[in-house]
Steps between C-alpha positions, in 0.01 A plus 500: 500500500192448663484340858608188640233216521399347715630140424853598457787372735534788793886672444745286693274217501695121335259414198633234320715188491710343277708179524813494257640138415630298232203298402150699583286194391679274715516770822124551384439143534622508824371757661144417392533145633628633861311784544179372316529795264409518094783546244414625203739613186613895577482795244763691533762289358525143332558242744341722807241361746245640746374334807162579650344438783095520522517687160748761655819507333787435758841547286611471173800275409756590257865399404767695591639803322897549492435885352408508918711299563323237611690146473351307249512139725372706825176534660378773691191711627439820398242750669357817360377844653253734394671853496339835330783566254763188419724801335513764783534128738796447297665817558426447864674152530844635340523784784408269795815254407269177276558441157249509206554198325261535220213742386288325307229649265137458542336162456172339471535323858649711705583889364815628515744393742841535682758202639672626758718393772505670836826554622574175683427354159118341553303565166163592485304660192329810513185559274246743440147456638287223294131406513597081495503350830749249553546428863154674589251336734529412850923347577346227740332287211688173480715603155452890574809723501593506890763691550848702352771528678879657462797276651777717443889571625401872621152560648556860667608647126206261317266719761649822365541385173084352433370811757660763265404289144199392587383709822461223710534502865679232719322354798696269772262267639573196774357188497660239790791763548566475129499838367448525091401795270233578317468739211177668472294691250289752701417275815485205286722235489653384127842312600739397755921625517695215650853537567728194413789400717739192557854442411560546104417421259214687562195433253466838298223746533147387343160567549312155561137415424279278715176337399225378714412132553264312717742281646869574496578152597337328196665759277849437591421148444339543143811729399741253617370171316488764216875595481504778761724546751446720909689779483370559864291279663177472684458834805200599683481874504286556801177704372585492164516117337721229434767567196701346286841601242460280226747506144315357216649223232672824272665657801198787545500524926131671643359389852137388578328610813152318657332765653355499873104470496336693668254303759 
């Protein structure tokens, strides 16, 4: 095999997004009306949608699956990460304590790929390096991929678990005496490890997507008068933007974030 190019997604690096839900033209009707993004009919399956944004693809939209067992009237984000080799990945996950929940063959959008669960039970997909670009381009762009971000029941074992996968590293940073973590690639920054509390029932482990907007405010509004519903509302997080949890018509929960500006 020759080497890597160029415009491939970096190892450890998220590189595509995909929103399962019951109805994908309806979700895809949605989404382009509140984020001002283009749906267009998908290719990988009937019924499937993309959304772009600017030309760049943002996610795809399929229904669910029950061979992954995916409930067929639930709606949820899934996030994908470059890795080198999705079978020696695979062998990786089963001896750090996660679950493969599917290897799937090689496809025409994405390459070959692996559902996994880490072992708190988030899923993510793992899939080899690809030359399409979903996600690319700069995360502040009103529409642009912003952030990803693990909520889960056991942060201090998600740490070990992603480090040993994925060879991340785990970075505790404070902002206003709030301490979070952030999992880097190199010394670059590709998602955030949140650890959930409260009495029970605790929400289960998930890895949440976040979109950029120009204004939060106006976005929560447009979702709302849409079918929508907060799932957390309105915070300022000092240096970083105002944000938003947001769970669309289908039941599919993601968070939008308005960036500072820099003056």
């Amino acid at each position: 095999m020759g080497s890597m190019r160029a415009d491939l997604y970096a190892a450890g690096t998220f590189c595509r997004r995909e929103l399962v839900t019951p109805d994908p033209e309806e979700a895809g009707a949605f989404y382009a009306q509140l984020m001002g993004w283009e749906a267009r009919p998908g290719t990988s399956e009937e019924g499937a949608m993309e959304v772009h944004n600017n030309g760049r693809e943002v996610a795809a939209i399929r229904r669910p699956r029950p061979e992954l067992g995916e409930p067929r009237d639930a709606a949820s984000w899934l996030s994908y990460i470059a890795v080198p080799s999705v079978p020696r990945s695979m062998e990786r996950v089963a001896l750090l304590g996660g679950e493969v929940i599917q290897f799937i063959e090689a496809t025409a959008d994405v390459g070959e790929l692996a559902i996994i669960a880490d072992p708190a039970g988030a899923r993510v997909a793992l899939c080899a390096a690809q030359d399409r670009a979903p996600c690319k381009g700069p995360a502040t762009v009103p529409g642009g991929c912003y952030w990803t971000e693990l909520a889960t029941r056991d942060a201090q074992r998600a740490a070990v678990f992603y480090a040993q996968l994925l060879g991340w590293k785990a970075r505790v940073v404070v902002h206003n005496d709030e301490p979070s973590t952030l999992f880097l690639v190199e010394d670059t920054p590709v998602a955030g490890l949140l650890q959930l509390h409260g009495v029970p029932p605790i929400p289960p482990s998930n890895w949440m997507v976040s979109f950029a907007v120009a204004s939060a405010e106006q976005t929560v509004a447009r979702a709302e008068g849409m079918g929508a519903r907060l799932a957390s509302p309105l915070a300022d997080i000092p240096g970083v933007g105002l944000a938003a949890g947001i769970i669309d018509p289908q039941g599919g929960p993601f968070s939008i974030m308005e960036p500072v500006t820099e003056e």
